[in-house]
TORMIGU-62766 format. One line per 3 residues: number of its first residue (from 1); their letters; for each residue x negated, y negated, z negated of C-alpha. Coordinates in steps of 0.05 Angstrom, whole numbers, plus 5000, padded with zeros to 4 digits. Each point is the difference from the previous one (the first is absolute). Layout:
<nodes>
NUM> a> X/Y/Z ~ ... .
</nodes>
This chain:
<nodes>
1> xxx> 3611/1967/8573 ~ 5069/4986/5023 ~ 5026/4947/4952 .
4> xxx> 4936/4961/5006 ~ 5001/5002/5075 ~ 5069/4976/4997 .
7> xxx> 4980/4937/4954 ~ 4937/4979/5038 ~ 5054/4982/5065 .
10> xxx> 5024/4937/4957 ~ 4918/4984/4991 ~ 4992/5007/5074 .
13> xxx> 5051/4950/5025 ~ 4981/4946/4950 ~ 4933/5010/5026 .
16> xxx> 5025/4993/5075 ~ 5032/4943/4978 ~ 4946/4961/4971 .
19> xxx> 4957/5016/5066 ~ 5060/4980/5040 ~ 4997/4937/4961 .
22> xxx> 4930/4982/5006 ~ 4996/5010/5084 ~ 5066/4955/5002 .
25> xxx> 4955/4946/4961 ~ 4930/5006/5044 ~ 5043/5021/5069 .
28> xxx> 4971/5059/5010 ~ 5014/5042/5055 ~ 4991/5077/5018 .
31> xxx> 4954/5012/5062 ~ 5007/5061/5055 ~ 4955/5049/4955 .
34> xxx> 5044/4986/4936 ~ 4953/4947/4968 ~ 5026/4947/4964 .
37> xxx> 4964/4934/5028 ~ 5001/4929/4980 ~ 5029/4959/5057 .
40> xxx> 4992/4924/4951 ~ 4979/4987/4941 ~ 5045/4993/4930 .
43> xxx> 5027/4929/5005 ~ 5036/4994/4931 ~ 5069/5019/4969 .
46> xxx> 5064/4950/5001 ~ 5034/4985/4934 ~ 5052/5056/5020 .
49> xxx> 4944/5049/5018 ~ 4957/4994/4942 ~ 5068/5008/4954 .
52> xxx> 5008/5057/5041 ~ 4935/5033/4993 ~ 4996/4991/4925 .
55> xxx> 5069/5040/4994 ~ 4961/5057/5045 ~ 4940/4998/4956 .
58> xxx> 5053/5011/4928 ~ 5035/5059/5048 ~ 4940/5023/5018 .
61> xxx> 4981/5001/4917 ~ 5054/5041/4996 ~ 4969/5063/5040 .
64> xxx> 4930/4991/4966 ~ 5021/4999/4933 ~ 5065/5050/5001 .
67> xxx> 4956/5053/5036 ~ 4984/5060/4956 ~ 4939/5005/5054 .
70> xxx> 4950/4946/5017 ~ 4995/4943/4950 ~ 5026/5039/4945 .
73> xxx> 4967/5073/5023 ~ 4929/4960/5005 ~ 5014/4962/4925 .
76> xxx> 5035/5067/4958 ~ 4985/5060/5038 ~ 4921/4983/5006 .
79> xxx> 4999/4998/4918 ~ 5013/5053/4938 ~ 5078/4975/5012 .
82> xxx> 5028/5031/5049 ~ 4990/5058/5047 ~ 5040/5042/5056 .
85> xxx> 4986/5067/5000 ~ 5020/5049/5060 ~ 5051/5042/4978 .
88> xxx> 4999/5061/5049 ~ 5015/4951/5061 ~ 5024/4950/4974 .
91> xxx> 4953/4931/4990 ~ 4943/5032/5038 ~ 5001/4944/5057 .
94> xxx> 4929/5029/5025 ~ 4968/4980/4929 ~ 5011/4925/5008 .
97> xxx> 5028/5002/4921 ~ 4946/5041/4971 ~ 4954/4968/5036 .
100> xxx> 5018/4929/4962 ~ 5005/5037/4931 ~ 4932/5035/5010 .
103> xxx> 4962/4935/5031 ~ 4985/5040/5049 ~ 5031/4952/5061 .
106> xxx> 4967/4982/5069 ~ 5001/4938/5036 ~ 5049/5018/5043 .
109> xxx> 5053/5012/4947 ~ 5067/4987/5019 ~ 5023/4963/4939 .
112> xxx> 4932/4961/4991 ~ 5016/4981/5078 ~ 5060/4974/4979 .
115> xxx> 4992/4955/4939 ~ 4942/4975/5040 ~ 5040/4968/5056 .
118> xxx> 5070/4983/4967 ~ 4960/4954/4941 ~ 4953/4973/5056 .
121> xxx> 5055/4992/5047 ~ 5034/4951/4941 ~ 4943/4960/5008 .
124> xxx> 5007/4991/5062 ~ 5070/4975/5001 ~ 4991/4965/4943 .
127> xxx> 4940/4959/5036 ~ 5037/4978/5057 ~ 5056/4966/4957 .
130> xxx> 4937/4970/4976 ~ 4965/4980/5057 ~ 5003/4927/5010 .
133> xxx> 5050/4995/5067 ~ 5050/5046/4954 ~ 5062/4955/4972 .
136> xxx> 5021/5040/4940 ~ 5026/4967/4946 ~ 4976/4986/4931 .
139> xxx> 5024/5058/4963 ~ 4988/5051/5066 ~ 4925/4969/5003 .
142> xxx> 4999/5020/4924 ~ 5031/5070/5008 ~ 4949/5011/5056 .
145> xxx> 4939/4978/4959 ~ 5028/5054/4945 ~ 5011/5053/5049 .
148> xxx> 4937/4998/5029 ~ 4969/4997/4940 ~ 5033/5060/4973 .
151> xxx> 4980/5035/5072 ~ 4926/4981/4990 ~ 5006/5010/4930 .
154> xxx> 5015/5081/5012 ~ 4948/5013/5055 ~ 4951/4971/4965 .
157> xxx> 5022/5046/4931 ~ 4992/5063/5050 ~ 4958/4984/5049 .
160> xxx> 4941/4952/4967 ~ 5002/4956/5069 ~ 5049/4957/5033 .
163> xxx> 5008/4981/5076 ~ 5025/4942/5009 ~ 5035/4967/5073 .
166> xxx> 4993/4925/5002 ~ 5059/4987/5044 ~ 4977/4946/5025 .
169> xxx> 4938/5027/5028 ~ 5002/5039/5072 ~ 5034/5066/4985 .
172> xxx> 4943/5044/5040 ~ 4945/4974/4933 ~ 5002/5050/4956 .
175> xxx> 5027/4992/4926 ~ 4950/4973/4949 ~ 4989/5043/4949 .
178> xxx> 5010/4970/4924 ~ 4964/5046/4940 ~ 4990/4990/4932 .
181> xxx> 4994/4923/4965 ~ 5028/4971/5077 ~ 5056/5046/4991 .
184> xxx> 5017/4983/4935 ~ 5000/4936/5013 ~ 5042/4996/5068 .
187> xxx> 5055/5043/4965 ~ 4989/4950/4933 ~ 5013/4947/5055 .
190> xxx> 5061/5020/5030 ~ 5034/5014/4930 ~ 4986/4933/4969 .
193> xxx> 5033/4963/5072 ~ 5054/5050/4989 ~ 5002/4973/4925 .
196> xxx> 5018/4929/5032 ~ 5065/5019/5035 ~ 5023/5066/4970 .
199> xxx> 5072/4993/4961 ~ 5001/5026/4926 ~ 5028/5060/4990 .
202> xxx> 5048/5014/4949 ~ 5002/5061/4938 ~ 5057/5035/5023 .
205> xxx> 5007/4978/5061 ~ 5004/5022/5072 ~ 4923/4994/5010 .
208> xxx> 5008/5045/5068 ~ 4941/4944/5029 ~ 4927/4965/4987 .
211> xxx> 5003/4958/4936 ~ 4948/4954/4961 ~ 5008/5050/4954 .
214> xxx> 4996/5051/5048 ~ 4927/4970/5018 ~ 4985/4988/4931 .
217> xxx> 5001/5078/4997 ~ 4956/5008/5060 ~ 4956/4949/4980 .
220> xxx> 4987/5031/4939 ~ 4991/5072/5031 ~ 4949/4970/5044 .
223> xxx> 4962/4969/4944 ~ 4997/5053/4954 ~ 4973/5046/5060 .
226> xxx> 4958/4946/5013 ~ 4937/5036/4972 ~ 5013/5074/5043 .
229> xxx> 5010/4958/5063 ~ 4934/4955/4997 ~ 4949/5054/4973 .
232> xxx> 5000/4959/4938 ~ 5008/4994/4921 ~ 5059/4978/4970 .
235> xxx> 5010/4914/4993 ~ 5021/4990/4937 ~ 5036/4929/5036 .
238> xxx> 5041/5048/5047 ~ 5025/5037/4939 ~ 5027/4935/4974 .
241> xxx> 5028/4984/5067 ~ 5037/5070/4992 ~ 5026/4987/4928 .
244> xxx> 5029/4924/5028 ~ 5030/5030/5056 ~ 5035/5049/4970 .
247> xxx> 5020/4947/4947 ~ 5033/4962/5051 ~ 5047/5059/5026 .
250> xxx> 5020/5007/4918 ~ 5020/4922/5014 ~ 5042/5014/5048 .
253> xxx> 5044/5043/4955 ~ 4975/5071/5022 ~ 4981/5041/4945 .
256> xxx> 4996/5078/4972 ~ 5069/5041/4995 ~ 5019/5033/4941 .
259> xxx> 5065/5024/5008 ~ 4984/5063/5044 ~ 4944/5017/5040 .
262> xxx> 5027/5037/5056 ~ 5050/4949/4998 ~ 4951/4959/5039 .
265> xxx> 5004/5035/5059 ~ 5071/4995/5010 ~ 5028/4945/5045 .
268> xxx> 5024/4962/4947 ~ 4971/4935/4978 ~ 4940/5011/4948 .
271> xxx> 4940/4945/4985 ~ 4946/5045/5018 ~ 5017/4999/5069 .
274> xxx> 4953/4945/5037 ~ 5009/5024/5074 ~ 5041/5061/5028 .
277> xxx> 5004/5035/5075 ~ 5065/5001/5026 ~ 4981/5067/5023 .
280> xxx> 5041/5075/4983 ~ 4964/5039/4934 ~ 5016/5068/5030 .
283> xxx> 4927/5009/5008 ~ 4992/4984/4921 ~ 5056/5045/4982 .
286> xxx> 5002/5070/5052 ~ 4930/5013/5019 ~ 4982/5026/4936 .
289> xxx> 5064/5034/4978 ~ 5019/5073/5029 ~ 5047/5020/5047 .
292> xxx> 5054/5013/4954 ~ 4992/4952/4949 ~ 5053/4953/5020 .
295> xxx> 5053/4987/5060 ~ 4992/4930/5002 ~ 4968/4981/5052 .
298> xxx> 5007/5073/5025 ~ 4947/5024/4955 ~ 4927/4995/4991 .
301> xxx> 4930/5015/5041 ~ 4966/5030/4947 ~ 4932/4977/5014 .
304> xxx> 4961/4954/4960 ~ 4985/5011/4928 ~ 4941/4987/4948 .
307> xxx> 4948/5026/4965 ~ 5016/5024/4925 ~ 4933/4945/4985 .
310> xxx> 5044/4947/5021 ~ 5061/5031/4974 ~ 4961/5002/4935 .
313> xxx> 4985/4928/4993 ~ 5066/4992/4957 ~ 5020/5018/4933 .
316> xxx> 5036/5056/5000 ~ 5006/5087/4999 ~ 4958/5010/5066 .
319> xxx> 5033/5056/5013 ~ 5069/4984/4999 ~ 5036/4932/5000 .
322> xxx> 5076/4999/4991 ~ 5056/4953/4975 ~ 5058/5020/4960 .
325> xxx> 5075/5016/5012 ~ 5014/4924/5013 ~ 4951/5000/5047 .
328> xxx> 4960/4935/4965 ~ 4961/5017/4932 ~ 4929/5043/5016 .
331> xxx> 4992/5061/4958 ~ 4935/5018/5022 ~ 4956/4939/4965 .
334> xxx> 4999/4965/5061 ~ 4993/4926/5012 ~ 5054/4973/5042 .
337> xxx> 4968/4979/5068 ~ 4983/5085/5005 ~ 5072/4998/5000 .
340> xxx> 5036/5071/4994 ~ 5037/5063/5028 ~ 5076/4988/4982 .
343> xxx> 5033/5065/4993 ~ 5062/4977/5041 ~ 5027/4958/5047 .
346> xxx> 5034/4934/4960 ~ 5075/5009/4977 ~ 5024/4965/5064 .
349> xxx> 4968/5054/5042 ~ 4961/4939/5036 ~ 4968/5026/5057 .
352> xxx> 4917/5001/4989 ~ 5022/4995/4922 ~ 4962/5084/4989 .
355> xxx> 4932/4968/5020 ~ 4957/4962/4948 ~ 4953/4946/4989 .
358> xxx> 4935/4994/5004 ~ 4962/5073/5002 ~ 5036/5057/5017 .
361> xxx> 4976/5069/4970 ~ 5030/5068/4980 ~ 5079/5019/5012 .
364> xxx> 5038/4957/5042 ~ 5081/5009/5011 ~ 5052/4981/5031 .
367> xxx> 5055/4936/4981 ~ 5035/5062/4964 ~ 4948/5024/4964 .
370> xxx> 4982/5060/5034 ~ 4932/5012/5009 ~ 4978/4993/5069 .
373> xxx> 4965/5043/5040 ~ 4948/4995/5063 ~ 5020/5029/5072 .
376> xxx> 4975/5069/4976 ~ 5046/5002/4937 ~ 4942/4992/4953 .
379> xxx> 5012/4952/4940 ~ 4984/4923/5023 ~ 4959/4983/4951 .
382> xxx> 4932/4960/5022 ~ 4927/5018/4976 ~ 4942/4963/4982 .
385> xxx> 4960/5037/5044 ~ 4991/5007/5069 ~ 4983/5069/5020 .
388> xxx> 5003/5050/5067 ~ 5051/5052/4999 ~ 4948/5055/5031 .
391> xxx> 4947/4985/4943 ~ 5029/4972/4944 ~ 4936/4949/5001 .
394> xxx> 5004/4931/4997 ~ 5010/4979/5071 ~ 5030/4938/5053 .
397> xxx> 5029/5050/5040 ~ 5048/5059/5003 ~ 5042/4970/4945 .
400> xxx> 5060/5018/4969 ~ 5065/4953/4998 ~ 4990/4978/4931 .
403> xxx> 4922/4988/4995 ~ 4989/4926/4973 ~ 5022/4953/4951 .
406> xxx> 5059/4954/5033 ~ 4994/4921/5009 ~ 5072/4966/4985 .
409> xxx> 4992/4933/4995 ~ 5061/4977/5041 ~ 5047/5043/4992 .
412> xxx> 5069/5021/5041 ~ 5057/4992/4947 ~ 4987/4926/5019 .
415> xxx> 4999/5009/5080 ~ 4957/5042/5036 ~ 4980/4947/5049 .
418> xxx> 5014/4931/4961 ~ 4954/4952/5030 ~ 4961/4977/4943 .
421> xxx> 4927/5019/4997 ~ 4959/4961/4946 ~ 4930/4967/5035 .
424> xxx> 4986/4957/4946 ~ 5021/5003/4927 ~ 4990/4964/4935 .
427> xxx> 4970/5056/4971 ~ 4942/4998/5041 ~ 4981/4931/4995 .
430> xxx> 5008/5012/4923 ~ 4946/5051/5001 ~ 4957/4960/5052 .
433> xxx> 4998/4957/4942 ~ 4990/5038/4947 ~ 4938/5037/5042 .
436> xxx> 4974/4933/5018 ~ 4994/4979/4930 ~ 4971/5062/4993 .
439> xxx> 4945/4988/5059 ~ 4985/4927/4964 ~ 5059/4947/5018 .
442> xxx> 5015/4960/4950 ~ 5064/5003/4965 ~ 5035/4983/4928 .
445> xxx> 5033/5070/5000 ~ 4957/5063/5010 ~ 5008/5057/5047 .
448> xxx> 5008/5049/4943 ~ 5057/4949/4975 ~ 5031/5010/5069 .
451> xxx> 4994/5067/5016 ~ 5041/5014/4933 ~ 5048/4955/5024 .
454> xxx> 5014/5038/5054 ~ 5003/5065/4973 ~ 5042/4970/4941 .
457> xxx> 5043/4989/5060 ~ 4999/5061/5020 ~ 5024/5037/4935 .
460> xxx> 5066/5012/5022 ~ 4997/5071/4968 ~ 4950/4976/4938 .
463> xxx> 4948/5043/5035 ~ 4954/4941/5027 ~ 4956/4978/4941 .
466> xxx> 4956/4946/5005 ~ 4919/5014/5013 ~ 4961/4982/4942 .
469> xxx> 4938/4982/5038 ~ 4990/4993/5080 ~ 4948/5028/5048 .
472> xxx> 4986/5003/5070 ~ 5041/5064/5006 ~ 5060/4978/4961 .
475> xxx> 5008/4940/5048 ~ 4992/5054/5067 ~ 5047/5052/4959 .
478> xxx> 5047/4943/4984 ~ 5010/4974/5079 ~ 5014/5083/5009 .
481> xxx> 5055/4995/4968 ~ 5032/4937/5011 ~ 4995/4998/5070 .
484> xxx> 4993/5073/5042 ~ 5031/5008/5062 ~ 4995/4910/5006 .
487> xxx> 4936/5016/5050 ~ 4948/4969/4947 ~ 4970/5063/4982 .
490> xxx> 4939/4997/5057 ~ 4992/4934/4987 ~ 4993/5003/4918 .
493> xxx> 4962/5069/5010 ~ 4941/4963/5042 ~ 5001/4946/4945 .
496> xxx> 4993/5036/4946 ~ 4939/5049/5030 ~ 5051/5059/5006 .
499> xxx> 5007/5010/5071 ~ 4950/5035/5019 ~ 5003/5050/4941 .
502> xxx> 5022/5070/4992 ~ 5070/5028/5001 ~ 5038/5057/5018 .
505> xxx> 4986/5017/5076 ~ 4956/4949/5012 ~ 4951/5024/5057 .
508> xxx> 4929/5007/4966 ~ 4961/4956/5039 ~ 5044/4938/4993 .
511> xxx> 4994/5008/4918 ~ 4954/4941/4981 ~ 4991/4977/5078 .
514> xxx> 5013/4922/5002 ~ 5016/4997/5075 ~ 5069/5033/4988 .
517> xxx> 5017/4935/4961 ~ 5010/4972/5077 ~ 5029/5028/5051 .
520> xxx> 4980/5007/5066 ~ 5010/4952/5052 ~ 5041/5032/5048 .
523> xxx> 4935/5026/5065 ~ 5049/4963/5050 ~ 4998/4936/4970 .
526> xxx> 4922/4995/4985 ~ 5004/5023/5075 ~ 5033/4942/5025 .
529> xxx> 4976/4945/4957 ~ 4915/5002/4996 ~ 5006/4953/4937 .
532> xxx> 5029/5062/4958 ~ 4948/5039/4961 ~ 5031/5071/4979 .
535> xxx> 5004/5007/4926 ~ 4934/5053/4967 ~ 5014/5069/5001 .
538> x> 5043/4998/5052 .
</nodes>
């Protein structure tokens, strides 16, 4: 598909870059049949070099995280989120969407290739600033400790195993491999040195880098995946460890928003906002919205949407879900982070100003008020369903233009390519809180207590009442819709025992099958290092 195609150049020269990088470091040369060969061994990083690197490992952040394929296709398109339909030609890409949606991927996936070696090749970098003849100093050894924590953290979340390169150690051994408790605990390592040398980072502030906060979050992530990771129950001790953490990022003056919710994802200063990625939100904003839906940004790519299930998560008409003449107050019952369908661009005639918030359904028009149309003339008014144009049956291919709930989280009256992606937010650790209370921490306040004070937060439009009781489900349906489109949803899914279960499209034999919950290692790399062990079912 053209407009991905286009996108996936910026991922390839970050990704030449970072290679580039790491044969600089080791002095590795290119022999007469094209091999890359190691002519000496790593012998450390100056203080200039290792400042260096750990500004290449932030740019190369921005690439894995900005993406709308790789990290954020293997986290939202793999779950009942999101999904890309083909569309006559369009967002066929030989399958390599459907493929994610339907768990029905191979180990030689393209975008499973690629998370595997841009989060392994952070390690990597991030070890030699380590290694012991590096000279970084005291805040780079920090940032390097959190990066390759984060690195680690994320194969080990998709992949269940961990290779790790002791740089130190002849570069011809192969990698040790870490699983389970050994990860855990290397990763829980890393974060609490980072801890030591970290700078605090500020609500409000321009928290574009690593932060003790910004390992506080990881830390508790880690720990309250602790259980999935290590085959185990759930420690009631970790689910304290959780609720302090989190405690500690309140302490720091970072707390939940209640003036606006969208407003969040604006560049402006907020208190939710514990790390962002300098990195353009055009993928947030134009891959789901149609051709014609906007010229900012010279209009959309009309490709990913989500299932009406997901869609139906919120309060709200489900099958329709506008805002009235000022564009702000919901008239369909629902809650404010489902946002709405204005019926006109704002009385500035802002450009982006026609396209709503949150879930787009039904009519759409124009900054006018006209009601737009697709490229065949037909009304532009988007479906719940996702059907082929030959059959009229539910289908993944041979889609109309309109198929598909719309994601607008971002959204282009405030820049189509503002570089302000959210990574970690307040509102996250605030349910990591509330779920680990939940799970057994131990706590004055109670999960119920705080999942009511987020939605009490979120009752912008008075449609957000609080839950009189809390289950399992609440807390799952709750992280829905505070945080699509943040690439959590995997990640919660597998937590909560949901991963594996049955949703629109889903290929039959991956309903209830555990291995999907892991993907595969990529067959070239268990290949090349003997101490990889492909993943069951794969």
């Amino acid at each position: 598909m053209k407009n991905n195609r286009k996108l996936n150049v910026i991922g390839r020269l970050l990704l030449l870059s970072i290679i580039t990088v790491t044969y600089s470091c080791t002095d590795l040369e290119i022999d007469s049949t094209g091999t890359a060969t190691l002519a000496d061994r790593f012998n450390g990083l100056t203080q200039e070099e290792s400042e260096s690197q750990v500004g290449g490992m932030y740019n190369n952040i921005r690439g894995y995280v900005g993406d709308q394929a790789n990290t954020f296709a293997l986290s939202e398109v793999t779950t009942d989120a999101f999904l890309i339909p083909t569309r006559g030609s369009d967002w066929g890409d030989n399958g390599i969407w459907r493929q994610l949606h339907q768990h029905s991927w191979t180990p030689d996936h393209q975008f499973i290739t690629t998370v595997w070696n841009q989060w392994n090749q952070q390690q990597i970098l991030a070890s030699e600033i380590l290694d012991e003849r590096s000279d970084p100093t005291a805040e780079d050894r920090a940032q390097a400790h959190f990066m390759r924590a984060l690195g680690m953290y994320v194969i080990l979340d998709n992949f269940g195993q961990v290779p790790f390169r002791d740089t130190s150690l002849d570069p011809v051994i192969d990698p040790e491999v870490l699983t389970g408790i050994d990860a855990v605990n290397f990763i829980e390592a890393d974060i609490q040195a980072a801890l030591t040398g970290l700078p605090d980072a500020s609500a409000g502030g321009d928290n574009v880098r690593g932060s003790k906060e910004a390992a506080r979050y990881l830390y508790a992530k880690l720990l309250l995946n602790k259980h999935i990771y290590t085959s185990s129950t759930v420690n009631a001790a970790d689910m304290t460890a959780v609720v302090n953490l989190v405690d500690e990022i309140a302490a720091q003056g970072f707390g939940l928003e209640s003036s606006g919710y969208f407003d969040i994802f604006r560049e402006s200063a907020d208190t939710e906002t514990i790390w962002y990625i300098n990195t353009g939100v055009g993928n947030r904003i134009f891959n789901g919205l149609h051709y014609n839906s906007t010229t900012a940004g010279g209009g959309g790519w009309n490709g990913f949407s989500t299932l009406a299930e997901y869609y139906d998560l919120f309060e709200g008409d489900m099958n329709q879900n506008r805002l009235d003449a000022n564009g702000g107050n919901a008239i369909d019952g629902q809650e404010e982070r489902r946002g709405g369908v204005p019926p006109s661009g704002d009385a500035a005639g802002t450009e982006g100003s026609n396209v709503g918030f949150g879930f787009l359904i039904g009519q759409q028009f124009d900054i006018d008020g006209t009601p737009l149309q697709d490229r065949a003339g037909a009304p532009l008014a988007f479906t719940r369903e996702f059907t082929s144009t030959a059959t009229g049956q539910s289908s993944l291919v041979d889609n109309n233009e309109v198929t598909g709930v719309r994601v607008m989280k971002y959204n282009p009256r405030f820049g189509g390519f503002t570089e302000h992606e959210i990574f970690f937010r307040y509102s996250d650790a605030h349910l990591m809180k509330a779920e680990a209370i939940f799970r057994g921490g131990s706590s004055s306040e109670t999960a119920l207590g705080l999942v009511n004070e987020l939605r009490a937060a979120r009752n912008g439009n008075g449609n957000t009442p609080p839950l009189a009781t809390l289950t399992e489900q609440d807390l799952i349906d709750e992280r829905g819709r505070e945080l699509y489109a943040e690439l959590w949803r995997r990640n919660d899914l597998i937590r909560f025992g949901q991963y594996t279960r049955d949703w629109e499209f889903k290929d039959p034999s991956a309903v209830n099958n555990a291995d999907k919950q892991l993907f595969p290692i990529p067959a070239s790399q268990v290949i090349l290092n003997p101490n990889l062990v492909q993943n069951p079912g794969y």
